[in-house]
Structures are given as C-alpha cells and as structure tokens.
C-alpha positions as CSV (number, residue, x, y, z in Angstrom):
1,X,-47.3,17.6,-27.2
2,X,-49.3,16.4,-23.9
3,X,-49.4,17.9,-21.0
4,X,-50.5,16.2,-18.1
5,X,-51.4,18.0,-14.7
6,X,-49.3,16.4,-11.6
7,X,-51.7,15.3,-9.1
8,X,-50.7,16.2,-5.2
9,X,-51.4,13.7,-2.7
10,X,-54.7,15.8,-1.2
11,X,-55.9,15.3,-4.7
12,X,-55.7,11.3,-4.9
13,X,-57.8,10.8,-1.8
14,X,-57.2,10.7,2.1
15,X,-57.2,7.3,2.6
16,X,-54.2,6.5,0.7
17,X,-52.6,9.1,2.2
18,X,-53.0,8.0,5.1
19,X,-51.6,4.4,4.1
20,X,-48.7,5.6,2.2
21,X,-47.5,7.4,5.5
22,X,-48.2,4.4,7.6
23,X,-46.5,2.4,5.2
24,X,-43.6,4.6,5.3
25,X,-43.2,5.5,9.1
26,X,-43.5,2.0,10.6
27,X,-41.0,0.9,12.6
28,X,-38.2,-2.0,11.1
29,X,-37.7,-3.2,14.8
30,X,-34.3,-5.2,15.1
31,X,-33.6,-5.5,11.2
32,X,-32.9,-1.7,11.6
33,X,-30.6,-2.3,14.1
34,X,-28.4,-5.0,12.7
35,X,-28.1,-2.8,9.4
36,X,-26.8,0.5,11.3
37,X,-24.2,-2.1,13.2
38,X,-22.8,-3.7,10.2
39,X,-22.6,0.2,8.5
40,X,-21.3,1.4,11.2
41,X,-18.8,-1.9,11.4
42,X,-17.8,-1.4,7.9
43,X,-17.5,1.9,8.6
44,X,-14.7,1.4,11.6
45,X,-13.0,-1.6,9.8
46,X,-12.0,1.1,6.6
47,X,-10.8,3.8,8.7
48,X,-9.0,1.2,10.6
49,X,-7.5,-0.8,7.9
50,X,-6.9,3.3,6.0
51,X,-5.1,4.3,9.6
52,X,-2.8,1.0,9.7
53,X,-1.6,1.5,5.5
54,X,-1.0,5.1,6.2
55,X,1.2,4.0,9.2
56,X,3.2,2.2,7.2
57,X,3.5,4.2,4.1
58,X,5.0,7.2,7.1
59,X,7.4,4.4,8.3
60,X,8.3,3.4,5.5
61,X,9.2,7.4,4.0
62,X,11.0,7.9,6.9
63,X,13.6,5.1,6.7
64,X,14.0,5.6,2.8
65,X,14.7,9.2,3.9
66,X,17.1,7.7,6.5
67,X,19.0,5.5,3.9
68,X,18.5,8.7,1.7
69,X,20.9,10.4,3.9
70,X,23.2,8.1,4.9
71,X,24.2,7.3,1.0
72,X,27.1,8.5,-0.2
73,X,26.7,9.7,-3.9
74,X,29.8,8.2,-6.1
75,X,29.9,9.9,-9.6
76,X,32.3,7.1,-10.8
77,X,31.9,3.5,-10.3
78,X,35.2,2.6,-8.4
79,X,35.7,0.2,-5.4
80,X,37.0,2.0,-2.5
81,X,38.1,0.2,0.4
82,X,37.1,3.0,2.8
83,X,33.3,2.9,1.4
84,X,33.0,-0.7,3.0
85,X,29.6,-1.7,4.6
86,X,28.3,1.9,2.9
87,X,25.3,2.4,1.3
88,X,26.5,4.3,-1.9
89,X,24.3,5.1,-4.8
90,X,26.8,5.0,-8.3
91,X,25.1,6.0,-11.8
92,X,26.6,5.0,-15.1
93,X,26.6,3.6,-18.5
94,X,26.3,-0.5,-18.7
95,X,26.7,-2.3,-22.3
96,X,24.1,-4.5,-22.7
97,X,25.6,-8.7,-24.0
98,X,23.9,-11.6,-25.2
99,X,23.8,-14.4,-22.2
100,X,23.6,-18.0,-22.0
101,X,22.4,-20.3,-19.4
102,X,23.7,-23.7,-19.7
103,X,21.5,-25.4,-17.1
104,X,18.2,-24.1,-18.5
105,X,19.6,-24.7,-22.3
106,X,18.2,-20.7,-22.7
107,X,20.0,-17.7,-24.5
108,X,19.1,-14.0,-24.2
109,X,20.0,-11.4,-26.4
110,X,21.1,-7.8,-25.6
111,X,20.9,-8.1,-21.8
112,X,22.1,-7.5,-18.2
113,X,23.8,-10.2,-15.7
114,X,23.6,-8.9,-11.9
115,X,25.9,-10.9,-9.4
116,X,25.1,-10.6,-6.2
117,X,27.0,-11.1,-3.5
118,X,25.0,-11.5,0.3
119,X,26.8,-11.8,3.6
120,X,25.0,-12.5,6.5
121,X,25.9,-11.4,10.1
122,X,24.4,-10.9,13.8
123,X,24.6,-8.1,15.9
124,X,25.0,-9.5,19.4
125,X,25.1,-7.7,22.7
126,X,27.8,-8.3,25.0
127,X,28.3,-5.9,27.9
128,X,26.1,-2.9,26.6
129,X,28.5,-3.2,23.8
130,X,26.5,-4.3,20.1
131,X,29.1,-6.6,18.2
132,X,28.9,-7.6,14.9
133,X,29.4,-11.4,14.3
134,X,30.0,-13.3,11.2
C-alpha cells in the first residue's frame, strides 16, 4: 500500500491560490442572468402545467362521483321503461360467439358484439324553461 499525504492549498504555493479564487469568484456578467431566467422559467412553466393537470384530474373525480351517484345499481339485466334516459350500471354473465364481418371478409372467434345505439338531442332555452329537443 501507498500512502500519499493530501497537500492543502497553503502548501501548493500563494500564487495559485490566489488564481484559483480569482478564477472562481469572477463575475459571469449577463450569461448568469439569462441562465437564472430560463431556470426560473422552467421552473414556473412545470408548476403551471402541474397546477392545470391537477385541475382537471379534481374536475374530472368530481363528475365521475356525480354520475357515481346518480346511477342506479340493477342486479338483473332487464329493460325497464321507467329507467329511461338513466344512467344504470347492470353486471352479469355474457357468452362469448364466434363473429363474422362480411364487408371486411374477417372472422373472430370466441368474442363480443356491442351495438350501440346514440341519440342526439339539444337542450334549448325558451322562457327560463330548458327544453329538450330532438
């Protein structure tokens, strides 16, 4: 093994010292400047962008919780005149078929077919009263 005594700077010699510090402490002028405004840009920009997801991830909770409380919970799939225009929330058991699409010449094996069925409407306002037209 070697062992090799560290040498302080007031062992090297003064004059390096002395042009170590100056070397150190001088002054970047305007480059300084533009550095600490991009950081502190960068910095502003993330807590801004952070702030705006965050806003939405809360707006978004609270109208899931919303709908959440507006569902009504159906243990059996039946269709119930009184539940229309409800949100309802049904669990059950689906059996899975093979399916064939006759325009794309393509078959699928073991699978699930969803129809869906999409009516649009606008709600006007007509004497303070909100209507819903079809």
């Amino acid at each position: 093994f070697f062992f090799f005594k560290q040498k302080t700077a007031y062992e090297i010699s003064a004059c390096l010292v002395g042009s170590e510090m100056c070397i150190r402490d001088r002054y970047m002028g305007g480059r300084q400047k533009i550095i600490t405004f991009f950081g502190f840009s960068f910095v502003l920009a993330g807590l801004s962008i952070l702030w705006l997801f965050e806003r939405r991830y809360v707006i978004s909770n609270r109208v899931y919780d919303k709908a959440q409380s507006r569902c009504l919970h159906l243990d059996e799939p039946i269709i119930v005149p009184a539940n229309e225009g409800r949100l309802i929330h049904v669990v059950s058991q689906v059996e899975a078929s093979d399916i064939k699409d006759i325009e794309f010449d393509m078959q699928v094996q073991k699978s699930l077919r969803l129809r869906r069925s999409v009516e649009m409407y606008l709600y006007t306002e007509k004497n303070g009263k909100c209507q819903k037209e079809w």
